[in-house]
C-alpha positions in Angstrom: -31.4 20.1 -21.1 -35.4 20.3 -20.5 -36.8 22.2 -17.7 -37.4 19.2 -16.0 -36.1 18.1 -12.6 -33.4 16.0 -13.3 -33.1 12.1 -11.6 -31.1 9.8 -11.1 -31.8 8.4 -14.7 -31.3 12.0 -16.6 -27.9 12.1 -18.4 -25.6 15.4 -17.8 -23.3 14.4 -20.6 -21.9 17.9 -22.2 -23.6 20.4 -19.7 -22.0 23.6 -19.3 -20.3 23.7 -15.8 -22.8 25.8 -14.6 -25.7 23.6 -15.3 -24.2 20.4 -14.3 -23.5 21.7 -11.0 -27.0 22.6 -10.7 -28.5 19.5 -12.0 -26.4 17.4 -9.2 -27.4 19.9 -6.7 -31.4 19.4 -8.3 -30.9 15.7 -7.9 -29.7 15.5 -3.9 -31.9 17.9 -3.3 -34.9 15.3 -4.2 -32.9 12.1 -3.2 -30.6 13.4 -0.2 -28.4 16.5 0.1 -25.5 18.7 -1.4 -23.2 20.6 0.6 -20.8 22.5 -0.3 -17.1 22.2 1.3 -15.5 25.2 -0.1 -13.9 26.1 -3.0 -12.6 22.8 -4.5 -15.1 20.2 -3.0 -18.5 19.5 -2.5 -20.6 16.1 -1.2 -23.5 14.7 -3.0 -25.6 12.5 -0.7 -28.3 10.1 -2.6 -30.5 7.9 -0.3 -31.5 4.5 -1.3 -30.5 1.2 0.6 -28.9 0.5 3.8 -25.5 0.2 1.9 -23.6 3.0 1.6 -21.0 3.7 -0.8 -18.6 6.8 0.0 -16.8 7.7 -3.6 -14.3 10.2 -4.1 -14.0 11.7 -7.7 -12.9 14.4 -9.4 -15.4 16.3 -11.6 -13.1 15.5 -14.7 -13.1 12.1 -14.3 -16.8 12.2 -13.6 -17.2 13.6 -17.3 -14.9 11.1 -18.9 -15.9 8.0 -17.4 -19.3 8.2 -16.5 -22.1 7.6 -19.3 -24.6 9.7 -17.2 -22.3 12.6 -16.6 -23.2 11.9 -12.7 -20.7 10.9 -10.5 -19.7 6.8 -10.8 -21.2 5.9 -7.4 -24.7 6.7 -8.8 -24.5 3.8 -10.4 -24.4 2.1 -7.6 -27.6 4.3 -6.3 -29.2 3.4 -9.7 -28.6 -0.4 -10.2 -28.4 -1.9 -7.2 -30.2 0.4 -4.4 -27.2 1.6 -2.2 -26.9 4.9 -0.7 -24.3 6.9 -2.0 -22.1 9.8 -0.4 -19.5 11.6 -3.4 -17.4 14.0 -2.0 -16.1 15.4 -5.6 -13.3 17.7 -6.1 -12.8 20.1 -9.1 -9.0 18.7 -10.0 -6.7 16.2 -8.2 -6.7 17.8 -4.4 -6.0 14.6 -2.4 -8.9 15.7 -0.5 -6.4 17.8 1.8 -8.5 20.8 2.9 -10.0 21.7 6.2 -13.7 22.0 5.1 -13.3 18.3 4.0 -12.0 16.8 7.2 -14.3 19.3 9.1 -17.4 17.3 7.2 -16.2 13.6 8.1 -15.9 15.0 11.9 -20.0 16.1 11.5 -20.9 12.7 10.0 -19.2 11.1 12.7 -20.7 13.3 15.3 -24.0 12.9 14.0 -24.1 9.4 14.1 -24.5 9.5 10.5 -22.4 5.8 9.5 -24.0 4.2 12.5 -27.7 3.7 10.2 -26.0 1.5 7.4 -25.4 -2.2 7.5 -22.7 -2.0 5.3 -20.3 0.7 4.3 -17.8 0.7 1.1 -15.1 3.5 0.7 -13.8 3.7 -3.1 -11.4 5.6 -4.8 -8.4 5.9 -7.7 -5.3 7.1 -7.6 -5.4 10.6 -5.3 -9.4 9.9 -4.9 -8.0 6.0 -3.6 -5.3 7.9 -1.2 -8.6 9.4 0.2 -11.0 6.5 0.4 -7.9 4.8 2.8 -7.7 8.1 4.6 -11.2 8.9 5.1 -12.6 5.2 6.0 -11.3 5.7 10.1 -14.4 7.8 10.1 -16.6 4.5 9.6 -14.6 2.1 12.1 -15.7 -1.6 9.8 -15.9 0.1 7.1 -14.8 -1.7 3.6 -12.3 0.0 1.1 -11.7 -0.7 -2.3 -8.2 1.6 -3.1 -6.9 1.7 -7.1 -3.7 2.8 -7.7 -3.9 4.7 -3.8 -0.9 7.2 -2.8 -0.3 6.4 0.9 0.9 10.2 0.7 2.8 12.7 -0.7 5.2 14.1 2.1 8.5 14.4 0.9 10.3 12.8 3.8 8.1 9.4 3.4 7.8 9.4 -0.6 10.7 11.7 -2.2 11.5 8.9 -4.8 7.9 9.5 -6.2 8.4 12.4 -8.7 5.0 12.7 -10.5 3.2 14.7 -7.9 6.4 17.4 -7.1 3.8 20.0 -6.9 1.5 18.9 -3.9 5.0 18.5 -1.7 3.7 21.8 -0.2 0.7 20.2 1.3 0.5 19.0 4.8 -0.2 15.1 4.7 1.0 14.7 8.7 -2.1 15.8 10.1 -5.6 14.9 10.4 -6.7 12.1 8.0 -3.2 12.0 6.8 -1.1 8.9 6.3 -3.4 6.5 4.4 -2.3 2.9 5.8 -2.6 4.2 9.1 -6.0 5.4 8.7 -6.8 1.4 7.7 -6.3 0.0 11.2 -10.2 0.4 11.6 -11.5 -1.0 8.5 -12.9 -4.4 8.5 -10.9 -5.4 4.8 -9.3 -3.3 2.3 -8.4 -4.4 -0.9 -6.0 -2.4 -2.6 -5.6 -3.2 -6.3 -1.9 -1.8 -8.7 -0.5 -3.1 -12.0 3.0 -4.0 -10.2 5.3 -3.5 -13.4 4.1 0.3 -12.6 6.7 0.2 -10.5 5.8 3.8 -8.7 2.2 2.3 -8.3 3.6 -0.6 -6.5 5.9 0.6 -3.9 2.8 3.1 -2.8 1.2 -0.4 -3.2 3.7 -1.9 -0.6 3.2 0.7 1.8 -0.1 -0.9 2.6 0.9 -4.0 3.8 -1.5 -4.9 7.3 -2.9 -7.7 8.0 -6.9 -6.1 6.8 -5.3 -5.4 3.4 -5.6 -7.6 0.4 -3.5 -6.9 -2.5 -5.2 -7.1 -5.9 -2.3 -7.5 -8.7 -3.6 -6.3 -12.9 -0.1 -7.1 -14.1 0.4 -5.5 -17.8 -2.5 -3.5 -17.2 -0.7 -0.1 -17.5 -1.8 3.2 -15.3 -5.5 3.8 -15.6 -6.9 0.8 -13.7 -10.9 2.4 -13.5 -11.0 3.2 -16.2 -9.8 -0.4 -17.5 -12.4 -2.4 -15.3 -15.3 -0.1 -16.4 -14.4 -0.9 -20.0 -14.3 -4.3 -19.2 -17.6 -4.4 -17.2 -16.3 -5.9 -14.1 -16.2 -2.3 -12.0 -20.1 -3.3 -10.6 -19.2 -7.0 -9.9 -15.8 -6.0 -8.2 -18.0 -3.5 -5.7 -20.9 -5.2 -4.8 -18.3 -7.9 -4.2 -16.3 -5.9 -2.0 -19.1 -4.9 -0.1 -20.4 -8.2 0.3 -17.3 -9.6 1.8 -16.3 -11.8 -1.0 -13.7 -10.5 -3.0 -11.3 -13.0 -2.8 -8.2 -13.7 -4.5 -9.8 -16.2 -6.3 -12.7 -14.5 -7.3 -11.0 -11.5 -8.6 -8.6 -13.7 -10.5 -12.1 -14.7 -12.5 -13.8 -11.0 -12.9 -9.4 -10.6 -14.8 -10.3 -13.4 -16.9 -11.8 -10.6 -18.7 -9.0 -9.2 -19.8 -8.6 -11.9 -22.0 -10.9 -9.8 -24.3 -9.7 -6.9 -23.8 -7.4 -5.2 -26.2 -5.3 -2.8 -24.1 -4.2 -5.6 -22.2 -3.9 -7.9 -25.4 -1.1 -4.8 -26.8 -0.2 -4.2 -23.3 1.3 -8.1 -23.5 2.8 -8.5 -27.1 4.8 -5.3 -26.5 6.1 -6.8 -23.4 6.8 -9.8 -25.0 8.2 -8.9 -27.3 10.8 -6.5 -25.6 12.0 -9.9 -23.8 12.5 -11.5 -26.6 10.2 -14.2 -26.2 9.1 -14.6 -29.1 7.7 -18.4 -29.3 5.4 -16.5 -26.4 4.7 -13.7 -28.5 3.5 -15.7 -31.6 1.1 -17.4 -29.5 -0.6 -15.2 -28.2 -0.8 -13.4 -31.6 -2.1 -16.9 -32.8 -4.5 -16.9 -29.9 -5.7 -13.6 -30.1 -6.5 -13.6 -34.1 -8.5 -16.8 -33.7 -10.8 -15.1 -31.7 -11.1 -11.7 -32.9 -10.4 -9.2 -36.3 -7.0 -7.9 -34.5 -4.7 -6.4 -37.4 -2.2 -5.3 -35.0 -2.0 -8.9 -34.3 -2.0 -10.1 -37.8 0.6 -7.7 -38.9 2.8 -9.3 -36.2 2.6 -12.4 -37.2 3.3 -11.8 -41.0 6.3 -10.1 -39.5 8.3 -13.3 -37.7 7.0 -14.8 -40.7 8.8 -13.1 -43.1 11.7 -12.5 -41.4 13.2 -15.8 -41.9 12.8 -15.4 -45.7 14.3 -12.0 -45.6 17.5 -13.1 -43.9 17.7 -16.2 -46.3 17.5 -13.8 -49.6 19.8 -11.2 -47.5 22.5 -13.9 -47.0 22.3 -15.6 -50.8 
């Protein structure tokens, strides 16, 4: 990297730690503020429009999803004008420290949500558990949750094993059972692959009447990191912020996965587990029309065959 101030525009793609950290600080500096919130979190604050988005991420994901190397809201900063607040945590935290809840309780004494139109809290997975959480601090907000926890205490959620190790952290107290923390949000959406079937009791533990459920069936785990590949992670914001993320209109930003060859494998896998096989060769007819898919191809040369192998097996 140069030694020239970084923006908004600069990628931080393969910095050191060290000087990525310092680039994001350079950049708020300029544009808004960083604050640290002690050891495991900090906030980056960008001004632009009177929309705010407040992201949670994790500096990992950060550096395998974003093609800046800045944190994915800045995107938002960069194409469309919004204000963005990260609040970015070095490893999956649930956002469950002191220092964290201590800043939302500043914001909110400041008056700080109270100067944007429109306000959008996002988050996946343990960063979507904290964008349910954290949106009571901006009564109307808007949420957009992937793959949320509602939490991690044992008594509430002991059948979900993948997270054993954050049983030791309080989730009763401040900011602490997600869908309760809803009640003052204007609309959630929560969006889950339900054949994950972990995903999708958390899912059901959302139910009020402000939530929207957004199904991805046979999308698999990684639900970000599927709509940034298949473009629609922009569109599915800016719709959610402009109150018109419908059902129906989600159902045609997922048309996309029509071209998308996770889901494509994701499908003929399943399909072929349940034996549905007229099913299966469809779509493998389907899919090859449109696209060089060998995978595909070999599939079909394979139900091909097979008829002429048990025909020479049984003369």
């Amino acid at each position: 990297m140069t030694n020239e101030t970084p923006t908004l525009q600069t990628s931080l793609v393969d910095l050191p730690r060290r000087d990525w950290l310092g680039a994001i600080e350079s950049i708020c500096e300029n544009e808004g503020f960083y604050e640290p919130l002690g050891r495991r979190h900090f906030a980056a604050y960008v001004e632009k429009g009177d929309t705010l988005v407040v992201s949670f991420e994790t500096i990992q994901g950060i550096h395998a999803l974003s093609d800046y190397g800045q944190p994915l809201a800045w995107d938002m900063a960069r194409n469309h004008n919004w204000s963005s607040l990260s609040i970015i945590s070095h490893g999956d935290t649930w956002f469950r420290d002191n220092k964290v809840y201590g800043f939302f309780d500043r914001l909110i004494d400041e008056g700080v949500f109270d100067e944007f139109e429109t306000i959008l809290f996002y988050g996946a997975g343990p960063c979507g558990y904290a964008a349910a959480a954290f949106s009571v601090a901006a009564p109307g907000a808007r949420v957009v949750a992937i793959q949320p926890q509602a939490t991690l205490d044992p008594r509430v959620t002991e059948w979900d094993n993948r997270f054993t190790e954050m049983r030791i952290i309080d989730f009763t107290s401040r900011y602490g059972y997600a869908p309760d923390m809803l009640d003052a949000a204007e609309q959630a959406y929560v969006m889950y692959d339900p054949r994950e079937q972990l995903d999708a009791v958390h899912a059901a533990l959302f139910t009020r009447p402000n939530v929207r459920k957004l199904r991805m069936p046979f999308m698999g785990g990684a639900l970000q990191t599927d709509l940034l590949e298949m473009e629609q992670w922009e569109a599915l914001l800016c719709a959610a912020a402009d109150d018109r993320l419908t059902v129906r209109r989600f159902a045609k930003m997922y048309r996309a996965r029509r071209d998308y060859r996770p889901y494509l494998r994701n499908l003929m896998k399943h399909l072929e587990a349940e034996e549905r096989i007229p099913m299966l060769l469809a779509l493998c007819r389907n899919v090859t029309s449109r696209m060089n898919a060998r995978k595909f191809a070999n599939k079909l040369r394979e139900y091909d065959e097979e008829p002429e192998q048990k025909a020479a097996e049984q003369g």
